[in-house]
C-alpha positions in Angstrom: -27.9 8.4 -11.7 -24.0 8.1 -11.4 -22.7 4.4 -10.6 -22.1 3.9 -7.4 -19.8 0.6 -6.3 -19.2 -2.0 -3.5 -16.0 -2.5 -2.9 -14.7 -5.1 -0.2 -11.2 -4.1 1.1 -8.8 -6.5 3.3 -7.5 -4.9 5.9 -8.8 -2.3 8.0 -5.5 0.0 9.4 -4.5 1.3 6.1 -7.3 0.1 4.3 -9.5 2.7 5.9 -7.7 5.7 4.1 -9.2 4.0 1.1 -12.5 3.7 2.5 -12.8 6.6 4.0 -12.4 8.6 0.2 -14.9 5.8 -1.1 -17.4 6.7 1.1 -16.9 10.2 0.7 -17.5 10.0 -2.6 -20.9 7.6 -1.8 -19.9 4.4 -2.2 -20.2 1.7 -0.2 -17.1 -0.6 1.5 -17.0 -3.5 3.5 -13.7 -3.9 5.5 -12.2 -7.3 6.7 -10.4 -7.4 9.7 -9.8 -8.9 13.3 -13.6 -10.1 14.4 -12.9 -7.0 18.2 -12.0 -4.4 15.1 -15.2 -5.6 13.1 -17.6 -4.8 16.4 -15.8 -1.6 16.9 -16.0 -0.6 13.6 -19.6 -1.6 12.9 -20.6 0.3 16.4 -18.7 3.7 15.9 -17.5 3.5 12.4 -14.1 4.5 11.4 -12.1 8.1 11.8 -9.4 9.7 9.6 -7.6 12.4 10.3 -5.4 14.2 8.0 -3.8 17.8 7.3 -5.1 20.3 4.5 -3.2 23.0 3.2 -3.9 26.0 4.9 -5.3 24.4 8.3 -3.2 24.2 11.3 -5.4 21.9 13.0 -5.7 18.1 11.7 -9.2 17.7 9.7 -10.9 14.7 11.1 -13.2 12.7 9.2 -15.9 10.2 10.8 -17.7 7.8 8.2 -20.8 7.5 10.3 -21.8 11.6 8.5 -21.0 10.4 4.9 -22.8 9.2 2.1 -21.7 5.8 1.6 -22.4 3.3 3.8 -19.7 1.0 5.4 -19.5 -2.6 7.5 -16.9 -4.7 9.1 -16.4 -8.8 9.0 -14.0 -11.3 10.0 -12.5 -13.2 6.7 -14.7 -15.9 7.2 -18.2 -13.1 6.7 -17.5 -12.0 3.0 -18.3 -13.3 -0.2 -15.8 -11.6 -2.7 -18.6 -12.5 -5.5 -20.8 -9.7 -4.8 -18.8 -6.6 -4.9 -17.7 -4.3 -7.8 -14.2 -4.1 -6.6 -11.6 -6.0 -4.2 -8.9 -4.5 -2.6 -5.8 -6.1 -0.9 -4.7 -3.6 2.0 -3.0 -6.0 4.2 0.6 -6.3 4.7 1.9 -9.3 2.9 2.4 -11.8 5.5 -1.3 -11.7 6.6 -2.5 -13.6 3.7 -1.0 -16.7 4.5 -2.7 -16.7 7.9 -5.6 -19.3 8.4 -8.7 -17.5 7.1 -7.3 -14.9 5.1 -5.9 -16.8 2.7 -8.9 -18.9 1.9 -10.7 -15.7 1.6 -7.6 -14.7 -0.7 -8.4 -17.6 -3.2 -12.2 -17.2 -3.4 -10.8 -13.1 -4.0 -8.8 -14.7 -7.0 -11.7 -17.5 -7.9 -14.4 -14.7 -7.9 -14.0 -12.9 -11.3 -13.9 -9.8 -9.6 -11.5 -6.8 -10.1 -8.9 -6.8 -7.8 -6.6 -3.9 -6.8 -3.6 -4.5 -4.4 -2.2 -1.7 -2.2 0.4 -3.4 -0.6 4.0 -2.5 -0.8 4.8 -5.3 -2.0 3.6 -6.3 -5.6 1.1 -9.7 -5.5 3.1 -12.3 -7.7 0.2 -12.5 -10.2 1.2 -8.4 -11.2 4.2 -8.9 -11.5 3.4 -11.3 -14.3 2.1 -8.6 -16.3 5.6 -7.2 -16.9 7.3 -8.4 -20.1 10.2 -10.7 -19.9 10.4 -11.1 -16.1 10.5 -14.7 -14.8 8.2 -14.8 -11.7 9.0 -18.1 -11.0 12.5 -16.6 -9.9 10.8 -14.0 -7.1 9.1 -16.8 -5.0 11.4 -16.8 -2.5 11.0 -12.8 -1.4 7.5 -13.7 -0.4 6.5 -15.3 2.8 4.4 -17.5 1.4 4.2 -17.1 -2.6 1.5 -20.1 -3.4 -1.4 -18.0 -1.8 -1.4 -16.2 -5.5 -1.5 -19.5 -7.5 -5.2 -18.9 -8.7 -4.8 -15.3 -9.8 -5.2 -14.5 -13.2 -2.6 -11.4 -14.3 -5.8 -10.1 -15.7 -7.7 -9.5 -13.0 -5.1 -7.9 -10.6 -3.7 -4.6 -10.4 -1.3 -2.1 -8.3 -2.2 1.2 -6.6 0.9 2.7 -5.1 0.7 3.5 -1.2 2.5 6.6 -1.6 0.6 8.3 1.4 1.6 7.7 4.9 -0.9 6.7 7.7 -0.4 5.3 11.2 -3.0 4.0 13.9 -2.0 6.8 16.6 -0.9 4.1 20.0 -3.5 6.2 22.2 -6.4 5.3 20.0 -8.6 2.6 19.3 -8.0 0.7 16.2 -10.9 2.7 14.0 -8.7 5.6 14.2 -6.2 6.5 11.3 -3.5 9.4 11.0 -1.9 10.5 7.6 0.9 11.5 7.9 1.9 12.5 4.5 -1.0 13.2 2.1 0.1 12.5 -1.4 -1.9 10.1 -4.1 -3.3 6.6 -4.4 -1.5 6.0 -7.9 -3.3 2.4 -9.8 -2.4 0.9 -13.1 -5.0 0.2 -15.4 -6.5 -3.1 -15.4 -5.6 -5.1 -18.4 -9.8 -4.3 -19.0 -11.2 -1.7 -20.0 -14.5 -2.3 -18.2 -12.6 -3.0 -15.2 -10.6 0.0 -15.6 -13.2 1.9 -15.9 -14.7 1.8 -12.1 -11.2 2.5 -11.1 -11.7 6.2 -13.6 -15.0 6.2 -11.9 -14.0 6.4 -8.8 -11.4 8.6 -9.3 -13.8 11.2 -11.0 -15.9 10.9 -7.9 -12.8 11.1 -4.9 -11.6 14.2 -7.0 -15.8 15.5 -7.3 -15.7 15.7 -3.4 -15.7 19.0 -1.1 -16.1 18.3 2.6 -17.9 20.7 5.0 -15.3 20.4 8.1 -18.0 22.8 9.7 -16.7 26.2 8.0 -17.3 25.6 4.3 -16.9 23.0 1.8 -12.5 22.6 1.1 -10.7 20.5 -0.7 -9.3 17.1 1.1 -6.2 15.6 0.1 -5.2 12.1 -0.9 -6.5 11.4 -4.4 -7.1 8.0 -6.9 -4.7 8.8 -9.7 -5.3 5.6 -12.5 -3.0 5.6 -15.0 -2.4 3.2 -18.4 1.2 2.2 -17.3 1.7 -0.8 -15.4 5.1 0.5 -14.2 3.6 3.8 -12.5 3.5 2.3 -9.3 7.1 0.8 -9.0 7.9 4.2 -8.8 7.1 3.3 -4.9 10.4 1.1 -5.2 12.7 3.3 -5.2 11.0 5.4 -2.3 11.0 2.3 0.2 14.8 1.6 -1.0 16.0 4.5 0.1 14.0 5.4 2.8 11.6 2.5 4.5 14.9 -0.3 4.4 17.3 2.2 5.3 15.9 2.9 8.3 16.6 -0.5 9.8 20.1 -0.4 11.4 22.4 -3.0 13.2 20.6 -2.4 16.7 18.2 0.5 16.2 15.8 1.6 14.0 16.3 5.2 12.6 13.4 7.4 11.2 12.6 7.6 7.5 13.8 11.6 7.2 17.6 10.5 8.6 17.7 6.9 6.6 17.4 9.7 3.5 18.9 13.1 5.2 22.0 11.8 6.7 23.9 10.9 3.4 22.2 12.9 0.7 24.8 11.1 -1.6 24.4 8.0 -1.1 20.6 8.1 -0.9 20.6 9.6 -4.3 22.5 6.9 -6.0 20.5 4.5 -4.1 17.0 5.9 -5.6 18.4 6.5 -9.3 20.0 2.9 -9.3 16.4 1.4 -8.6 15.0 3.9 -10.8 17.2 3.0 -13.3 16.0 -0.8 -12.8 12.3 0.1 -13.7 13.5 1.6 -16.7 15.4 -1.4 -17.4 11.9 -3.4 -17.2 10.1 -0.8 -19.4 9.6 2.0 -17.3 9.8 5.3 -18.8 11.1 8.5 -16.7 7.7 10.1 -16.7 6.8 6.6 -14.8 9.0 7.7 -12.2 9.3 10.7 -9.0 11.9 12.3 -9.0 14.4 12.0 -5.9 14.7 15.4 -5.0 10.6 15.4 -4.5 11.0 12.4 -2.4 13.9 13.5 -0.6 12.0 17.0 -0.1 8.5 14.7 1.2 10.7 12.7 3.1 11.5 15.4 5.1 8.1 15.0 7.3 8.8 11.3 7.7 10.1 11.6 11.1 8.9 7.9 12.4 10.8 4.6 11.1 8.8 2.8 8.4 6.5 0.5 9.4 9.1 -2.8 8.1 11.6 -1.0 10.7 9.0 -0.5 13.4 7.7 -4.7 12.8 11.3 -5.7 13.0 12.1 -3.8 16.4 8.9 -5.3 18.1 9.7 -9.1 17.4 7.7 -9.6 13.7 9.5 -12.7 12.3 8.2 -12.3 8.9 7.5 -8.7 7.1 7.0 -7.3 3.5 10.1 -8.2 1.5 10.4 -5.6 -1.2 14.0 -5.4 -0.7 14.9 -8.8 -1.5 12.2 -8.8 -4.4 14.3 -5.5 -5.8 17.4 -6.9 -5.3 16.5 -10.7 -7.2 15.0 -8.5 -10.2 18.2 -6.8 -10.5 20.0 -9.8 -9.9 18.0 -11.3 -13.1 19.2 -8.1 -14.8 22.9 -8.6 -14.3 22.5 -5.3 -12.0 23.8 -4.6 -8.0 24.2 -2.2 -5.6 26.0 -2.0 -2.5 23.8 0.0 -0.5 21.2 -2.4 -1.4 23.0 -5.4 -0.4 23.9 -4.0 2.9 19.8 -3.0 3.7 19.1 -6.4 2.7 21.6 -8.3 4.7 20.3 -6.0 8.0 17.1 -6.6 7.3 17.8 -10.8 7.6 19.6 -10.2 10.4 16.6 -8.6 12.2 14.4 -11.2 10.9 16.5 -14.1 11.9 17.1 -13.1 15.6 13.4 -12.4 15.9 12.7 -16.2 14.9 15.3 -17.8 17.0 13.4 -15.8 19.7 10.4 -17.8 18.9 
């Protein structure tokens, strides 16, 4: 009989694109999230809709007709200890939030396997780069001490290359892709931890889904691979793109932060490109920017940082000043960068003089 895992994820908006390929595949997935999602979620299950090649119609997926079986907790419901696999699908911020970040340390306390999907690198990965000095980075997280009992061992990255939204119209167990490229993880420093990762990846890339005129193919696989630097590759992406679409007092969408100076966007992506590979990075590591800029081309909402920003967040996912301190530490700037950063803190610090 193949293996089949439980796998508790944190966070239920994107962290149900993850769970919905889990439990196609037949595993099972426990989500945390706010105690009115939970309910929901527990009564009608979750729904994820996404486009396939060839369809003009959005396929949309409902867990309650697959294999694996899935449930919904507040923070304060789970025991990290009994799962194969943890992942971290919140946005940054959340885990210093009363609840969450308790859970966050039992996460780190439990021995389990833990794979982050956030934008923003946990602190504890970072560590497993050679020769960076983490204790130089603290200040680009909202609160950095929630990572304190992580062991670099145990943590690992998955790239959130594809791009989902909860459609406004919906309730929260609804989920849109928007753009339906890979999941791509690093290996665990493990092998035996690595391996449920290749597992699962086997499985999500085993699945055909009957959308009620045949079995097709579905988008939006688990892509593990043995360099930690794989996905950074992310970094340049949400440089270019995600930051650059916050302006002095507008947002603009992804497609014209990239479109609208081809030039400058270029130098932009191959400058922080050029930082990865100045941390051991090596060009087959990295995307190319004329397949970004070419994706980026469907990206016709402002990244979620931009969106927080304009409706009053005070803290969001600091990836831009955590690119911009590495390079710093690598004797390396860039104007554009500067600038995004500096509009960025501007954003931030009006919101919170608002509060």
């Amino acid at each position: 009989m193949p293996t089949k895992y439980d796998t508790l994820i944190l966070g239920a908006s994107y962290g149900s694109l993850l769970a919905i390929k889990l439990l196609l595949a037949g595993h099972s997935v426990k989500l945390v999230c706010l105690p009115d999602e939970a309910d929901l979620i527990n009564k009608e299950g979750i729904r994820v809709r996404m486009p396939v090649k060839g369809r003009k119609e959005l396929v949309e997926i409902d867990s309650r007709r697959l294999p694996g079986k899935l449930s919904a907790g507040a923070p304060g419901d789970a025991d990290p200890s009994g799962y194969d696999l943890i992942a971290l699908a919140m946005q940054e911020p959340q885990y210093r939030l009363p609840g969450v970040r308790e859970l966050l340390d039992a996460v780190a306390k439990s021995g389990v396997p833990c794979m982050s999907i956030m934008n923003m690198p946990p602190l504890p990965y970072l560590a497993r780069i050679p020769g960076l000095d983490t204790s130089k980075l603290t200040q680009c997280y909202t609160d950095a001490t929630v990572w304190k009992s992580f062991d670099p061992k145990m943590i690992t990255l998955c790239s959130p290359d594809p791009q989902a939204f909860r459609p406004p119209e919906e309730p929260t167990n609804v989920l849109q892709v928007s753009l339906p490229t890979n999941f791509k993880a690093a290996r665990f420093e493990s092998d035996k931890h690595t391996a449920i990762l290749r597992q699962m990846q086997a499985d999500i890339e085993a699945i055909r889904y009957d959308a009620g005129d045949g079995a097709i193919e579905l988008p939006v696989k688990l892509k593990v691979h043995d360099s930690v630097f794989v996905p950074l590759a992310k970094w340049s992406m949400l440089l270019t793109g995600n930051y650059r679409c916050v302006q002095k007092s507008e947002m603009r969408s992804i497609k014209d932060a990239v479109h609208s100076d081809m030039n400058k966007s270029r130098t932009v992506y191959n400058w922080v490109s050029e930082l990865c590979r100045s941390l051991g990075a090596s060009p087959d590591d990295q995307v190319p920017f004329e397949k970004y800029a070419a994706a980026a081309n469907g990206l016709t909402k402002p990244s979620s940082a931009a969106r927080a920003l304009l409706n009053g967040a005070k803290y969001i996912e600091r990836a831009d000043c955590l690119v911009r301190t590495i390079a710093a530490q690598k004797g390396m700037k860039n104007d554009a960068v500067d600038e995004a950063v500096v509009l960025v803190e501007a954003w931030l610090e009006a919101n919170r003089a608002k509060g």
